[in-house]
N, C-alpha and C positions, 0 to 999 in steps of 0.2 A: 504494500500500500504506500510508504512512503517512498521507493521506489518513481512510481506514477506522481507523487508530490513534486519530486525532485525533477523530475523529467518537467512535468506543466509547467515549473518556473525555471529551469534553465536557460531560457533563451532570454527572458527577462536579464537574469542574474548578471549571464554576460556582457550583455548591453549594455546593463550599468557598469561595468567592471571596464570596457573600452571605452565606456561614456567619459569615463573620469579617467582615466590617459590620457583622451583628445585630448579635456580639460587642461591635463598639465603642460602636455605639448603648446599649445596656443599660449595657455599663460606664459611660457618659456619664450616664446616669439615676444612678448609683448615688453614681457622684462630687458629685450635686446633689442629693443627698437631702435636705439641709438649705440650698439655694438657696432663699431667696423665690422666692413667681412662677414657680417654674421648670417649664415646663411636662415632661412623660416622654412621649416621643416612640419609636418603633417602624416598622415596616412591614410589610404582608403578605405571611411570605415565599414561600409559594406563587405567588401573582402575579408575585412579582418573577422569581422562577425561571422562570413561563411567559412572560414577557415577553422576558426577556434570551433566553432556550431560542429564539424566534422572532424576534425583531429584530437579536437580538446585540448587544454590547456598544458604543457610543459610543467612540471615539478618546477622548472626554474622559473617559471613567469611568475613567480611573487618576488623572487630576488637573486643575487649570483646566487650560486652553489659554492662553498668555500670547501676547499679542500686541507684533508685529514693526514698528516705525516705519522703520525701515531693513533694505535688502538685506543689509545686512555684520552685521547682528545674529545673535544665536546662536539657533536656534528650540529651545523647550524647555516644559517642562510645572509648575508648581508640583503639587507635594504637598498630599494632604487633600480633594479632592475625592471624592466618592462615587460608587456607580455606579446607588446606587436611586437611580429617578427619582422613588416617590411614597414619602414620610418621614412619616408620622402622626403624630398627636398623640394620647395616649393619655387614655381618658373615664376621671377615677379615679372609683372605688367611693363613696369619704369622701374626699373634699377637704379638706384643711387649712386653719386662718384665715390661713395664711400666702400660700397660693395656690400653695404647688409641690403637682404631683399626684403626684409619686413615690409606690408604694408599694411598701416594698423587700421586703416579701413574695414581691409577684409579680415583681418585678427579680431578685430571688433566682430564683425560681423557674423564669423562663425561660431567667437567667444559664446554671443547671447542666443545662437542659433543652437548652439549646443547643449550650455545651458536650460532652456525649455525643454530640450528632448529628455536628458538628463530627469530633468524632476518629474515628464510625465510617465519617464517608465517607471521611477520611486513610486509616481501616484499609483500605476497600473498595479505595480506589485502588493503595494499596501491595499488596495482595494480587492485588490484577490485575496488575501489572503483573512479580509476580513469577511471576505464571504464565507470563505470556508470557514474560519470560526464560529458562525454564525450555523452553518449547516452543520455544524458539531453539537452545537448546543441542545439541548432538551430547552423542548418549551414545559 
């Protein structure tokens, strides 16, 4: 039974789970907006949702894998790894003399585009899930 749980919201789950990558990737753009050189960087998240949706998720996509020289050592994961596996680099429109291709136009743009997806899958989730408590319940 919880099997068939697990399954009706995983594709949710995930959503959220690359929802807030984008998230950081964009806010990363926006922080560089005035980096030289700095390239704005993205990925297609369609792809990546069809991807992880059939492959599933790597062990490593929470964070590196740190490697163990000894038995008696603590096995554990560093933080900040990602779970896209393909990260773009984004063609700007008008390139800068300076060479970052930020343009906070469209960083904007996808920020708060992202944003609303983001929270209406939260929403979907949270409301399913209050149904189903709901259909658990004894009246």
């Amino acid at each position: 039974m919880f099997d068939k749980l697990d399954n009706a919201l995983r594709f949710q789950q995930e959503a959220i789970n690359l929802r807030a990558e984008r998230q950081q990737v964009l806010a990363n753009n926006i922080a560089n907006a005035d980096t030289p050189n700095f390239k704005a960087r993205d990925f297609n998240f369609r792809a990546e949702l069809n991807r992880v949706m059939e492959q599933g998720r790597s062990e490593a996509s929470g964070g590196l894998s740190l490697a163990r020289t000894s038995a008696r050592h603590i096995p554990g994961q560093a933080v900040g790894g990602t779970g896209v596996r393909y990260l773009l680099y984004r063609v700007p429109d008008q390139p800068s003399l300076d060479g970052n291709t930020v343009d906070m136009d469209r960083e904007r743009s996808a920020f708060a585009d992202n944003s609303l997806r983001y929270q209406a899958d939260v929403t979907f989730v949270s409301r399913k899930i209050q149904g189903l408590k709901k259909a658990m319940q004894s009246e």
